[in-house]
Structures are given as C-alpha cells and as structure tokens.
C-alpha positions in Angstrom: -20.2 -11.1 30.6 -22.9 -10.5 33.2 -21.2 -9.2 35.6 -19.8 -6.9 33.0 -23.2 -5.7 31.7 -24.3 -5.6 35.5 -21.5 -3.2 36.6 -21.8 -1.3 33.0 -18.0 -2.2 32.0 -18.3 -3.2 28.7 -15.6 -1.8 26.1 -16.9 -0.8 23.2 -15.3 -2.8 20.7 -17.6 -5.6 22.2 -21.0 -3.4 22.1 -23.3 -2.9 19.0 -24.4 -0.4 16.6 -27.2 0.1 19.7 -24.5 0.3 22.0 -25.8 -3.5 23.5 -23.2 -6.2 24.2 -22.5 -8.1 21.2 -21.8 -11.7 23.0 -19.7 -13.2 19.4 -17.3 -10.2 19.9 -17.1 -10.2 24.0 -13.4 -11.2 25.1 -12.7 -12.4 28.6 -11.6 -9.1 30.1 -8.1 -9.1 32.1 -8.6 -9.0 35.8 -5.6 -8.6 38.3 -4.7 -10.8 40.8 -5.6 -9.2 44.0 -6.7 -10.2 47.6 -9.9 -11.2 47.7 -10.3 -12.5 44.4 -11.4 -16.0 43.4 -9.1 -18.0 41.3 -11.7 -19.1 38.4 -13.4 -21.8 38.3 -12.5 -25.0 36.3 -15.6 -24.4 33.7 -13.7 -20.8 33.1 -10.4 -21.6 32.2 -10.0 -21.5 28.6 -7.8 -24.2 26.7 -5.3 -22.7 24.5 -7.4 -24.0 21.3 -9.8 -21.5 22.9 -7.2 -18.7 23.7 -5.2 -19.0 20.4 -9.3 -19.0 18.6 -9.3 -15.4 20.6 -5.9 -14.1 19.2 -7.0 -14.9 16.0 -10.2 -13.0 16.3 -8.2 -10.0 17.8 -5.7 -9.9 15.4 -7.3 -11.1 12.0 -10.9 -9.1 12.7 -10.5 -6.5 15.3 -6.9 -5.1 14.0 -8.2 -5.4 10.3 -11.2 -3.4 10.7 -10.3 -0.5 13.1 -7.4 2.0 13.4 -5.0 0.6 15.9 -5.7 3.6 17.7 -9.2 3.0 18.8 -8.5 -1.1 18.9 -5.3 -0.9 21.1 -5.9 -0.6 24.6 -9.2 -3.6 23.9 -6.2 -5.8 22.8 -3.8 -4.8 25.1 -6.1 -6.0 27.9 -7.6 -8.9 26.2 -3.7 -10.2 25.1 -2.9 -9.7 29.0 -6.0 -11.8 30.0 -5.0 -14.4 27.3 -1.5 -14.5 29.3 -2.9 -15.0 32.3 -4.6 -18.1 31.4 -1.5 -19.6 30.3 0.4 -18.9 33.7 -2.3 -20.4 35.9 -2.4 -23.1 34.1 1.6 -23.1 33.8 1.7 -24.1 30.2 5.1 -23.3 28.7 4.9 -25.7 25.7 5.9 -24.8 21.9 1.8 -23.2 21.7 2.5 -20.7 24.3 5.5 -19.7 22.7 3.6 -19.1 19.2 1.2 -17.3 21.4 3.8 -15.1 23.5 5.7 -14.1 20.2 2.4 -12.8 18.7 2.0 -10.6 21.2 5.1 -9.5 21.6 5.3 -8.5 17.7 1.8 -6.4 18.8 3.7 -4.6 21.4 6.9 -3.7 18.7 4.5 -2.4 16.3 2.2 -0.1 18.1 5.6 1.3 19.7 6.4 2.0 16.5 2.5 3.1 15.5 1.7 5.2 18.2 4.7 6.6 19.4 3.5 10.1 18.7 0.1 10.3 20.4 -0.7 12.2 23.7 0.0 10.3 26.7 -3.2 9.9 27.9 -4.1 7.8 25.0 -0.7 5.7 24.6 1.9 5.0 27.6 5.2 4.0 25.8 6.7 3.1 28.9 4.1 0.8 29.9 3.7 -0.5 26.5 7.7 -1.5 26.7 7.2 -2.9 29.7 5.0 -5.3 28.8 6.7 -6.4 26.2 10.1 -6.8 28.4 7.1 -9.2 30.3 6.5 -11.0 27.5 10.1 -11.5 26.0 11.6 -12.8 29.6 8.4 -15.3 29.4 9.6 -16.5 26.1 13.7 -16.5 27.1 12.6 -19.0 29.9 10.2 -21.1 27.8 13.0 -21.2 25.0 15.6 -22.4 27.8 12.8 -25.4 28.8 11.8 -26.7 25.8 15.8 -26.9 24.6 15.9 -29.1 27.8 13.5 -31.3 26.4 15.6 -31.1 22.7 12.9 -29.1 21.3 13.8 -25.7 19.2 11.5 -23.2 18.2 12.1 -21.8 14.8 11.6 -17.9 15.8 14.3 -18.0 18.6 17.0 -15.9 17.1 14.0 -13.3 16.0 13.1 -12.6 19.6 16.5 -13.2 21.2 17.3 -9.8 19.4 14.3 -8.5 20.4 15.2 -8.7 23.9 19.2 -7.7 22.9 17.3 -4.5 21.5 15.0 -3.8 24.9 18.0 -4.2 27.0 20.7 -2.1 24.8 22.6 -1.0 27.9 23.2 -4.2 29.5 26.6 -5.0 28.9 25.8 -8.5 30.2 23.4 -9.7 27.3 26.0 -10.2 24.7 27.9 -12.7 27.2 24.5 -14.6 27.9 23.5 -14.8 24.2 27.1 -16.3 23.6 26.0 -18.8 25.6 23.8 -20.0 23.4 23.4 -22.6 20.5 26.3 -21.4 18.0 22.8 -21.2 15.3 21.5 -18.6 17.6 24.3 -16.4 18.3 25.3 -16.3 14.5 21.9 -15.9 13.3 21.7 -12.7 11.3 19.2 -11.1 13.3 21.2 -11.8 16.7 24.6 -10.6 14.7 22.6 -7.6 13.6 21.0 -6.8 17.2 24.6 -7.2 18.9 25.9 -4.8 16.7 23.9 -2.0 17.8 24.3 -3.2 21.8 28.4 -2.6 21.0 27.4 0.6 19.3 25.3 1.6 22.8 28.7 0.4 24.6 30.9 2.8 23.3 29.3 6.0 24.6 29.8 7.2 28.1 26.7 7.5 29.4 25.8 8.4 32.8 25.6 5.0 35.0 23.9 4.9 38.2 27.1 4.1 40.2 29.0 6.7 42.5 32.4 7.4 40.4 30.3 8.4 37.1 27.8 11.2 39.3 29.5 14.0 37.9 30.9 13.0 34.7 29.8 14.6 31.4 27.0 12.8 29.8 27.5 11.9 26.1 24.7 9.6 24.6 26.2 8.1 21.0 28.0 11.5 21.4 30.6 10.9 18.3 29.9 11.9 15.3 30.5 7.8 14.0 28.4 6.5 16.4 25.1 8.5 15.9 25.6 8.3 11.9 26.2 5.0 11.9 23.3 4.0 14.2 20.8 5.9 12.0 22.8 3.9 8.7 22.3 0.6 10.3 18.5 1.1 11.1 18.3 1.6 7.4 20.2 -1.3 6.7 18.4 -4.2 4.6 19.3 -6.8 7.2 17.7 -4.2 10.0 14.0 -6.0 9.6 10.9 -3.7 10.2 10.0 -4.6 13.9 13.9 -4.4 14.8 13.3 -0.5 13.1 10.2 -0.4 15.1 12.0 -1.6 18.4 15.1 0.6 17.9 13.0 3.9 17.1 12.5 4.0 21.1 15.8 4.5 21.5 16.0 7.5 18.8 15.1 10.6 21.1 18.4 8.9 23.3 20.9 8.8 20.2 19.3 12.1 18.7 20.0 14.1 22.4 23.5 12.4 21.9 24.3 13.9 18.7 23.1 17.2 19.3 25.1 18.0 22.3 27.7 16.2 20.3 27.3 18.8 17.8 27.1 21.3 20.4 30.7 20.6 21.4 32.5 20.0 18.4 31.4 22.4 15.7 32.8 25.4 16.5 30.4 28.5 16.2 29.8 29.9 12.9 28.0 33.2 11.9 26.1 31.1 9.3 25.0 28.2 11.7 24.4 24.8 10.3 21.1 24.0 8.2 18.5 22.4 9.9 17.8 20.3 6.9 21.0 18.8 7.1 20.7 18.1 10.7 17.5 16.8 9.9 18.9 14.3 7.4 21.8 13.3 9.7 19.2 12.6 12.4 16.3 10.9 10.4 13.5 13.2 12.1 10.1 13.0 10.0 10.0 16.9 9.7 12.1 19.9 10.2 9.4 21.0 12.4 10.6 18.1 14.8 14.2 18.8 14.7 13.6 22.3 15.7 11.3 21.8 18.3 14.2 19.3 19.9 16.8 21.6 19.1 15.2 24.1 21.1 14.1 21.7 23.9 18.0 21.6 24.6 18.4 25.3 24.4 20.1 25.0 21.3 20.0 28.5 19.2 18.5 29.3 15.9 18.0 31.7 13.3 14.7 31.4 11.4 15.1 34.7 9.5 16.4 33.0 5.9 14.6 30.6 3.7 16.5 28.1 5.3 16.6 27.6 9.0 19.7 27.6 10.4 20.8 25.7 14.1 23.9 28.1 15.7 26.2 25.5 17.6 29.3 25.9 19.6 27.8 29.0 21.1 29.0 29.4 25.0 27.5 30.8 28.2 28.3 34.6 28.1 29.8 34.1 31.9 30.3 30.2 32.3 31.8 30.5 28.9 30.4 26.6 29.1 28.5 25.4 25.7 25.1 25.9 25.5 23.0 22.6 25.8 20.1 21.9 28.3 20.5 18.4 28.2 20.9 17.2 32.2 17.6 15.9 32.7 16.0 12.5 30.8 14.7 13.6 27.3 10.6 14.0 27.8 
C-alpha cells in the first residue's frame, strides 16, 4: 500500500471522500509476472481464509454499492491478483474451486452487463478470455480432485459454461462424454450440448485450405437461427447460460440475415423490421436497422413501419446484396 501511495497508483474505489487511501478498503493490486520482479515474500502471501475474506468484500460490499460499471475493472484486477495467489502457492483443492467459479460467474455476468459500452471502458474479448482462463483452471482442478474421489457439486454448471465458450469445437462434446454419466446427462450439460450441435450444423468458414472460398453461412437456415433464439428463452436455458450465449448473438444474427438475404425473394413491399426484430430478439428496432445496414442490407423508412428490402441483387454481379465477408464489429 506504500508503494502504491508513493508512486500515486491508488484506484479509487480504495480512496476516500478526501480522495486519501482508505487502508479497510485497499485490495492487494494484481502485478504481472515479469523479469525483474520479486516473487513475494512469505509474510505477503495471503491464505485463502484471507483471499476468500477479500472476494467477499468485493462481491458483497463493492458490487452492492456501485454500478458495475464504475466497480468492474477494480474487481477484475483484484479477482486476477486473488488468482495469482492461489497458483504460486499451487493450491487446487475444493476452496479454490468455490473461489475460481465465483469469479467465473463475475466474468458471465458483466459480459452480459456491459456488452454495450464503448470499448475503451469494456474489452469483451479480454473479458472472455479471462474467463476461458478461469474455466480451463477449474476443468483441471475438477479432473484432480475426482482422482482423489472428491466431486464438487457445481461441475455440470461450469462444464457447460466451458461447452458454451467453446461452441465451435466439435471436440468438446466427445470429451464431456467422457465424463461421469451424472455430468454428461445433467440438464445443464444436455442443454449446453444442444446448442454446440446447433453451431455444428452451419457451414461456417474454417481456417483450413479446402473451405477458403466457400460461402459463409453462420446458423444460416431459417431453423437454426429461430430455434437458437427459442432455446435461449427456454426455462431450462438458466440466466448466466443467456448471459454466456448472448456473445454469440451478433454471429447467429449475421447468419440469419444473409440467410434472409438469400432465400426471400425480393418483394416491392420488403419485410417489416419489427418482425425481423422479433425473429432476432434485438432490444430495439433501432439496433436491427443499424445491423441491417452494417451489411448493406436495403431499407425503406418512408411508411410508419420500416421496412428491410431482401433478395435484392447487384445491378451487374446480379449477386445478392450482403456485406457480410469480414468478422461482425
């Protein structure tokens, strides 16, 4: 805390109403491993009574009394610094796991929470990743402890979790056959897989030579995208699975459209927006158009009710009309 104050790198969710350091709500910052730096010293390794006492304080004081917004990036760090101290001192007992899958329900929500802020205050990418971290910490710890005849009663919870972050890995459903019969028939795990078959039947563009120039279609039938968005609603979809399958929304919404793009044929009316918009689950009209004309996709705003004009072809190309090559941003 000194050599915080000294160098003038103290968050504020740790200062005052004077703006002073507040020493009952400093939290032992993260601090990378780099060349150079000293591995701490026995008297400043905290013991997991100590580290879980911090979590609690994070998530039962901070996250209660502050918008997640201003809190989040304090926790992020401080959760990565609580991490840390488990690894160097290698414990992988049932604690770290209660630990690990607290965070990693942190990292689910404010996926889902603050999905639609500016990138310079929330990195979804490295927010994922650090949950991927997190979950392939708790796979292995999972695997250990069931060595040592030990289960955890959150297994199947998480083992969908990680089904969900890795949706296009076809191997993940042969690996969590592999498991304890009350795993892979859990309804979570039984839900999660569904979706993973659902991501399976597209035909995506792969990173392998023979798929280079084949035509991308993302959940590109009509079944898959309307069932994907049926099953997120689906009572046995629980909130943070919703929250962890919402990242994969702008990827099965770019699908559809272009789906739509090719199979209705052109129509002097068009098709209503609001109807898209339904189909699609955006949160406003004012979203689905901005996407729809992201990927170049015609509209006609004139009526009460917009209209989206598919099926309309390239006046030479005579190729449908849908800027959808590069990664949705």
């Amino acid at each position: 805390m000194i050599e915080r104050e000294i160098q003038n790198n103290v968050d504020r969710m740790a200062m005052d109403e004077n703006d002073n350091l507040n020493r009952s709500k400093a939290v032992k910052a993260y601090r990378r491993s780099a060349a150079g730096n000293y591995q701490p010293l026995s008297a400043d390794v905290r013991s997991p009574e100590a580290l879980i006492s911090t979590l609690d304080y994070m998530v039962e004081v901070v996250m209660s009394t502050c918008p997640l917004e201003k809190c989040h990036a304090f926790i992020r760090d401080r959760t990565r610094s609580i991490l840390q101290y488990f690894t160097l001192q290698n414990i992988r007992d049932v604690t770290a796991v209660k630990v690990y899958e607290r965070i990693a329900r942190f990292h689910i929500l404010c996926l889902h929470e603050m999905c639609g802020l500016d990138e310079s205050k929330f990195s979804e990418q490295q927010e994922a990743e650090q949950l991927r971290k997190v979950l392939l910490s708790l796979m292995e710890f999972y695997e250990d402890l069931r060595g040592q005849g030990i289960e955890t009663p959150n297994e199947a919870e998480f083992r969908a979790y990680d089904i969900i972050t890795h949706i296009r890995d076809k191997d993940v459903a042969r690996q969590i056959y592999s498991q304890s019969a009350h795993i892979f028939k859990h309804p979570h795990v039984k839900q999660a897989l569904k979706f993973h078959a659902m991501a399976q039947q597209n035909d995506e563009i792969e990173e392998t030579s023979s798929r280079c120039n084949k035509e991308e279609k993302a959940f590109g039938s009509q079944n898959n995208y309307a069932s994907f968005f049926k099953l997120v609603a689906d009572p046995h979809t629980s909130f943070l699975m919703a929250c962890l399958l919402e990242t994969h929304s702008p990827e099965v919404r770019k699908g559809a459209l272009k789906s739509m793009s090719v199979g209705y044929m052109a129509r002097t009316a068009g098709v209503e927006a609001e109807y898209v918009r339904k189909v699609l689950c955006y949160d406003s009209l004012g979203q689905c158009l901005k996407e729809a004309k992201h990927y170049g996709i015609r509209m006609d705003i004139s009526s009460k009710e917009p209209t989206l004009l598919f099926g309309l072809k390239h006046y030479e190309s005579r190729a449908r009309v849908f800027l959808g090559k590069d990664d949705y941003s």
